[in-house]
C-alpha positions in Angstrom: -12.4 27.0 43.2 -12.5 23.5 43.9 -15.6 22.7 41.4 -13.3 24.5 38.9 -10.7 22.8 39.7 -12.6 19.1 39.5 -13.9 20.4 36.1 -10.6 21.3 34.7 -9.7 17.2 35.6 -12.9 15.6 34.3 -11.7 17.7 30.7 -8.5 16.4 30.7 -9.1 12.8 31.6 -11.3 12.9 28.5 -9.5 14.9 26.9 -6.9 11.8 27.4 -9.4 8.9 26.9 -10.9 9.6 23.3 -8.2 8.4 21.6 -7.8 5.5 23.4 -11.6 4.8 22.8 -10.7 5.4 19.2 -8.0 2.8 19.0 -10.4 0.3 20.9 -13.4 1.3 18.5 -10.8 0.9 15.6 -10.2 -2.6 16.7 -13.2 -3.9 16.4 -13.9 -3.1 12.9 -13.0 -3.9 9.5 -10.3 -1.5 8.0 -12.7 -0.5 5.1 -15.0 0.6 7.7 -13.0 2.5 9.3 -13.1 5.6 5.6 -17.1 5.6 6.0 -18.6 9.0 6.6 -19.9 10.1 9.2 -17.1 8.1 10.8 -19.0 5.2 13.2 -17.4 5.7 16.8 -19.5 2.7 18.1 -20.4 -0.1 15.3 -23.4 -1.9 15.2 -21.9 -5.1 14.6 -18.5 -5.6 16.8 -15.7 -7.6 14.1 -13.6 -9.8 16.6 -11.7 -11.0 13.3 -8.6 -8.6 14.2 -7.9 -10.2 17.5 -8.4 -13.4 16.2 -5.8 -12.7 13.4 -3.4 -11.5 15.5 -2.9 -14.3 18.0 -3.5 -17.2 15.8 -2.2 -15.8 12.4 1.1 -13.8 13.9 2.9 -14.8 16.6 2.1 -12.3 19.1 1.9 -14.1 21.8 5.5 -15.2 21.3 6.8 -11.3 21.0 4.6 -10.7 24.1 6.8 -13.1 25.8 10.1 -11.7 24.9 9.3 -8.3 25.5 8.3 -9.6 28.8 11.2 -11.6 29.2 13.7 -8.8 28.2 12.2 -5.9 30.2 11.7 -8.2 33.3 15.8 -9.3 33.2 16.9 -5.7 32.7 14.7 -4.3 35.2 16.3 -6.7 37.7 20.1 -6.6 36.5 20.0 -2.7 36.4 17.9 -2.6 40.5 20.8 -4.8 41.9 23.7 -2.7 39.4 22.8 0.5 40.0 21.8 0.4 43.3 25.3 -0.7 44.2 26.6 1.7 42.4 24.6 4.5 43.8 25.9 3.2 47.8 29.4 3.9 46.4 28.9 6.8 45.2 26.9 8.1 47.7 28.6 6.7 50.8 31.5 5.4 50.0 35.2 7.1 49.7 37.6 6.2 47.1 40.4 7.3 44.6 39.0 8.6 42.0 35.1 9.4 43.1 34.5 12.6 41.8 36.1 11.5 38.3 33.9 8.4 37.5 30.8 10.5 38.8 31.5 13.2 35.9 31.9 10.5 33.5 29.1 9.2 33.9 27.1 12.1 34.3 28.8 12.9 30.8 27.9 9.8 29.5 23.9 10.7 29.9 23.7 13.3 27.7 24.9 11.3 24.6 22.2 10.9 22.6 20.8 6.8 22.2 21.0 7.3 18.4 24.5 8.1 18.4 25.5 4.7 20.2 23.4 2.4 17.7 26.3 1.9 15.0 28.7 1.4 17.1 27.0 -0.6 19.6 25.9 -2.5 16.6 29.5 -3.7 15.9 30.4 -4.5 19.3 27.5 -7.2 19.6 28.7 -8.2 16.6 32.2 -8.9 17.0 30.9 -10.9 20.2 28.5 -12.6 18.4 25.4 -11.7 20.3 23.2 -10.8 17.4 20.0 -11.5 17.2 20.0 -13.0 20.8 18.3 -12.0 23.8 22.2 -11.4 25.2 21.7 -8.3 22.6 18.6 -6.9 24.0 19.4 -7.6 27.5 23.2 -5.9 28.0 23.2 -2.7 25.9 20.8 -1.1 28.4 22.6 -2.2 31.6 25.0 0.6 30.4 22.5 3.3 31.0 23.7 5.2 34.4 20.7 7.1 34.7 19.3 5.0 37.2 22.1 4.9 39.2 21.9 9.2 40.3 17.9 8.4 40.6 18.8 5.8 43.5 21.7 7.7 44.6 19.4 10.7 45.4 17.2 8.5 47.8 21.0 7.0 49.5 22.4 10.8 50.4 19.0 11.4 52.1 20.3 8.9 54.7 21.9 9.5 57.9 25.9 8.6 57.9 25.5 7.4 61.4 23.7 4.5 60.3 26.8 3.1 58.3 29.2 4.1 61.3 26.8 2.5 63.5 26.6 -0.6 61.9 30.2 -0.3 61.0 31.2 -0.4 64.6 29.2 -3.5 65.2 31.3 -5.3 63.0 28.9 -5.5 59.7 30.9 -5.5 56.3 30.1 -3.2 53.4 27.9 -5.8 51.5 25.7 -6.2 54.9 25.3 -2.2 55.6 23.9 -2.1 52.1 21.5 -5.2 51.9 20.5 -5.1 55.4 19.9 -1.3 56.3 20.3 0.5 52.7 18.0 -1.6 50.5 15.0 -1.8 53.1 14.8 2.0 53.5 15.3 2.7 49.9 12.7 1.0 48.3 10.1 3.7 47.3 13.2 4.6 45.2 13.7 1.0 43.8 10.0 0.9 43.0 10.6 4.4 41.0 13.5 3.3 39.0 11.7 -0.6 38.6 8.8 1.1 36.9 10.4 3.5 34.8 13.2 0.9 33.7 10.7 -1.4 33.1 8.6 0.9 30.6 11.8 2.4 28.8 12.6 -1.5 27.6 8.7 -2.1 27.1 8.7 0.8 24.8 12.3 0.2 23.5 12.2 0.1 19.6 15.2 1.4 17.6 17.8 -0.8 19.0 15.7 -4.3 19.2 14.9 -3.0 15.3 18.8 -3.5 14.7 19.6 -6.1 16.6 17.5 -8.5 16.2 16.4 -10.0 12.7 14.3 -13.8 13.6 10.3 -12.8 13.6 9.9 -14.9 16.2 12.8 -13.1 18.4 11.1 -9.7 17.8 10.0 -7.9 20.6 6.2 -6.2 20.6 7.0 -2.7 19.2 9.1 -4.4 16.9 6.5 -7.2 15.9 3.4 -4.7 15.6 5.5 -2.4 13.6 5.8 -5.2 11.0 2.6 -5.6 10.3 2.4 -2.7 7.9 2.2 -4.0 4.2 4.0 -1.7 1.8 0.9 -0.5 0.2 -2.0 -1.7 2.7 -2.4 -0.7 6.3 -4.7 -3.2 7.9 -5.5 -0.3 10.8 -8.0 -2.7 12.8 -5.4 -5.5 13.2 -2.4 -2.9 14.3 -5.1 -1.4 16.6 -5.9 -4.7 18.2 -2.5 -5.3 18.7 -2.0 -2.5 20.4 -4.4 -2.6 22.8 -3.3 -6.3 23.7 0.2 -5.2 24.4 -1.3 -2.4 26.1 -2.6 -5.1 28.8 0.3 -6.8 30.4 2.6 -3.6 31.2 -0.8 -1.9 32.3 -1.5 -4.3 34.9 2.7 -4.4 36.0 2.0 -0.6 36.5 -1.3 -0.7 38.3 0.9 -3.3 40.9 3.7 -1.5 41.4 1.9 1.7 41.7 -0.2 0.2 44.7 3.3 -0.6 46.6 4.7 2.7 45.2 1.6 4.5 47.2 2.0 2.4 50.4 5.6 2.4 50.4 5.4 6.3 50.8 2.5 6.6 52.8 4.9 4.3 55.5 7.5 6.7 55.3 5.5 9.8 55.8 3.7 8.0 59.2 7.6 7.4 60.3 8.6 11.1 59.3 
């Protein structure tokens, strides 16, 4: 069973890998190549001309950077927001609790798509087009995040808010000197997955943003479709270089994600 089981993973994990293999073998030919039959999974002759193109002939290295820049500002805005957020609602009684927690839980299941036009007006009319003020607010709006972290706060005990309470700590201190410490497997979580959601992002920054050289990746490698030519080996080069930097963010935070639960299961 477990040899079956092993053999089932090995399938699936290349299962997983050939097109990645194709996009890297893709990249390192010429796009005429590339319509050759039998198709030529590993050239004889490796054509670094697309890599080349793209970071001295297109300013990839500039999107790079404010895809970075973007997805790293949200990441942290939303983690302190929502975090907040999910203490009140998990902890904390007030007028009107149950009400704002339905509207926001109504307020996921609107579709993204539905919010572009007029989200599109209201950066307008504060005149935050084509700004990184554009790609960086609309998202805080999303409460998702804050019922993921909310989940890890109602795990805790009460008594450690009563306890602290009692020796005099505010509100503020209960939740970034005992609630933040012991929830941050669940930061981690909603870091990563924050993180790759505005990485990915592409239908909004499309609207918003019109300078090429304020263009984030998706937005940037999406451009470089001609209307009548597809240069395939350049788009597959880009790819695979925007591929990089979120891969090696995840790899990071993955290795704290592990340790960060492996602590808490020695302390169950």
């Amino acid at each position: 069973m477990l040899v079956m089981s092993y053999g089932v993973l090995a399938i699936a994990c290349i299962v997983s890998l050939v097109p990645f293999f194709y996009v890297l073998s893709t990249s390192v030919k010429q796009t005429r190549s590339l319509f050759s039959y039998p198709p030529d999974w590993i050239p004889e002759t490796l054509f670094w001309g697309n890599y080349q193109k793209i970071l001295f002939e297109h300013p990839f290295l500039i999107w790079t950077f404010n895809t970075l820049f973007v997805a790293l500002a949200v990441t942290l805005i939303k983690l302190l927001i929502d975090a907040m957020a999910a203490y009140a609602l998990a902890k904390l009684n007030f007028t009107g609790k149950a009400a704002l927690t339905g509207v926001l839980l109504m307020s996921v299941a609107i579709p993204v798509a539905a919010l572009i036009i007029p989200l599109f007006f209201l950066i307008r009319d504060l005149g935050l087009l084509n700004s990184y003020w554009a790609l960086i607010l609309p998202p805080l709006a999303n409460p998702l995040g804050i019922f993921m972290i909310r989940s890890f706060i109602v795990s805790l005990p009460d008594d450690l808010g009563h306890s602290a309470r009692l020796d005099g700590e505010g509100e503020f201190g209960i939740f970034f000197k005992i609630i933040l410490p012991l929830i941050k497997p669940g930061l981690v979580v909603h870091a990563i997955f924050t993180f790759m959601l505005q990485y990915t992002n592409f239908l909004w920054p499309l609207v918003a943003i019109q300078d090429e050289r304020k263009q984030v990746l998706t937005v940037g490698i999406s451009s470089l479709k001609a209307n009548f030519v597809v240069d395939w080996g350049l788009i597959s080069a880009a790819a695979l270089l925007s591929a990089v930097p979120i891969t090696l963010l995840f790899i990071f935070l993955q290795r704290f994600f592990l340790a960060q639960n492996l602590a808490g299961a020695f302390k169950g």
